[in-house]
C-alpha positions as CSV (number, residue, x, y, z in Angstrom):
1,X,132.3,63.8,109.7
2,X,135.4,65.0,108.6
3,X,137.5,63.5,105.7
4,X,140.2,62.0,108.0
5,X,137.2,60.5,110.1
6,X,135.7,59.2,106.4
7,X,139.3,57.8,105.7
8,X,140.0,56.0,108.9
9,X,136.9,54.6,108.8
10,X,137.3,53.2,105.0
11,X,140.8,52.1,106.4
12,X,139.3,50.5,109.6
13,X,137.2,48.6,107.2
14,X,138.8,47.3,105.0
15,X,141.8,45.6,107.9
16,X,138.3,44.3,109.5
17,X,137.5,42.6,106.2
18,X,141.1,41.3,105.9
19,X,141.0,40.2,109.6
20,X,137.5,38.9,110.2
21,X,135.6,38.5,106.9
22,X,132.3,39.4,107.0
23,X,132.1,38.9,110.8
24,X,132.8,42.5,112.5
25,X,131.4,45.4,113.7
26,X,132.4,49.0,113.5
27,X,131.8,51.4,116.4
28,X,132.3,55.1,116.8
29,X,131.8,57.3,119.7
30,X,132.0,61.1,119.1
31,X,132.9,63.3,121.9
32,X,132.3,67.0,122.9
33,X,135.6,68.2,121.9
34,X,135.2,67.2,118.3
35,X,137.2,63.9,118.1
36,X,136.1,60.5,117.2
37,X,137.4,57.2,118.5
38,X,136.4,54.1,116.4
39,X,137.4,50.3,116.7
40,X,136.6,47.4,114.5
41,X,136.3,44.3,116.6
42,X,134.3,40.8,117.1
43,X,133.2,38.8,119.7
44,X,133.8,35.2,120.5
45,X,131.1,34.9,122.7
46,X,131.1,34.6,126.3
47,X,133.6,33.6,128.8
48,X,132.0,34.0,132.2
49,X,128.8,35.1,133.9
50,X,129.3,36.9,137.8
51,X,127.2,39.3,140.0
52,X,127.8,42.1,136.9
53,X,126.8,40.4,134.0
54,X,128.5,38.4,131.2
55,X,132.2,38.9,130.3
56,X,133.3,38.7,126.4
57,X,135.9,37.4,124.4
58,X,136.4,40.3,122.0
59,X,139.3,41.1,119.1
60,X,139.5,44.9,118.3
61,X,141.5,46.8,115.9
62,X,142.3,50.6,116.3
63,X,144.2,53.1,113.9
64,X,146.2,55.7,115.4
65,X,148.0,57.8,113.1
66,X,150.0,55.0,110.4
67,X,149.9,52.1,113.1
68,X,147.5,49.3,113.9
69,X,145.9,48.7,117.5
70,X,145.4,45.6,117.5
71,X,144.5,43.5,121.2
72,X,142.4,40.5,122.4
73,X,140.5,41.7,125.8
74,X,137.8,40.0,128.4
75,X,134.9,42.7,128.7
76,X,132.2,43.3,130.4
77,X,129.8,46.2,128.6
78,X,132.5,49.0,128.2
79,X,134.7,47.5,130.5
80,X,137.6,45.6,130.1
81,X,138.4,43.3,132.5
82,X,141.6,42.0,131.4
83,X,143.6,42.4,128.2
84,X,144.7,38.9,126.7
85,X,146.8,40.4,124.0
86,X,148.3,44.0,122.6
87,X,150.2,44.4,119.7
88,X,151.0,47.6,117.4
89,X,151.5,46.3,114.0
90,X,151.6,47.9,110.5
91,X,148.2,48.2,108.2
92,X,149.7,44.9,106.0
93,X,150.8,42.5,109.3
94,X,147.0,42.6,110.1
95,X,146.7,38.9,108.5
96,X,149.3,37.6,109.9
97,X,148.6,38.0,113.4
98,X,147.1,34.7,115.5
99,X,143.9,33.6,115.6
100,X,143.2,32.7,118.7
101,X,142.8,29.0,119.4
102,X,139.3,28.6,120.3
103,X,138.3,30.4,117.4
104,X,140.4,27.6,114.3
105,X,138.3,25.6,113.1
């Protein structure tokens, strides 16, 4: 892994952490060309159930370059369905964006 991969990663982290607590998950997929995509995110369970399968509530967060990915989609396996919410946002907004409602407690 190279150490821009190590950094983002330790970067990804720790926003997930500010985020979510100790409720996230980290995934990486690494591609024939050499790059690596990786997004933080968390489920809120499911939404719906159709012919395909269960659809998902998830938050994910994405780095790209000194910005913050940061959207609420419906998805089914490794497809969205639809996208709730989008927003680019600096490493230090990450707390302030909403919590969704069905998720305050």
């Amino acid at each position: 892994m190279a150490d821009g991969d190590r950094n983002d990663l330790d970067r990804l982290e720790e926003l997930a952490r500010e985020r979510w607590g100790e409720r996230w998950t980290i995934t990486q997929k690494h591609f024939a060309d050499g790059t690596t995509k990786q997004t933080a995110w968390r489920t809120y369970g499911p939404v719906d159930v159709d012919d395909d399968g269960q659809v998902f509530d998830i938050e994910r967060i994405r780095l790209e370059d000194d910005e913050v990915l940061h959207d609420r989609v419906y998805q089914r396996n490794d497809d969205v369905v639809e996208v709730i919410d989008y927003e680019v946002c600096g490493p230090d907004e990450i707390s302030e964006l909403d919590t969704p409602e069905h998720t305050k407690k």
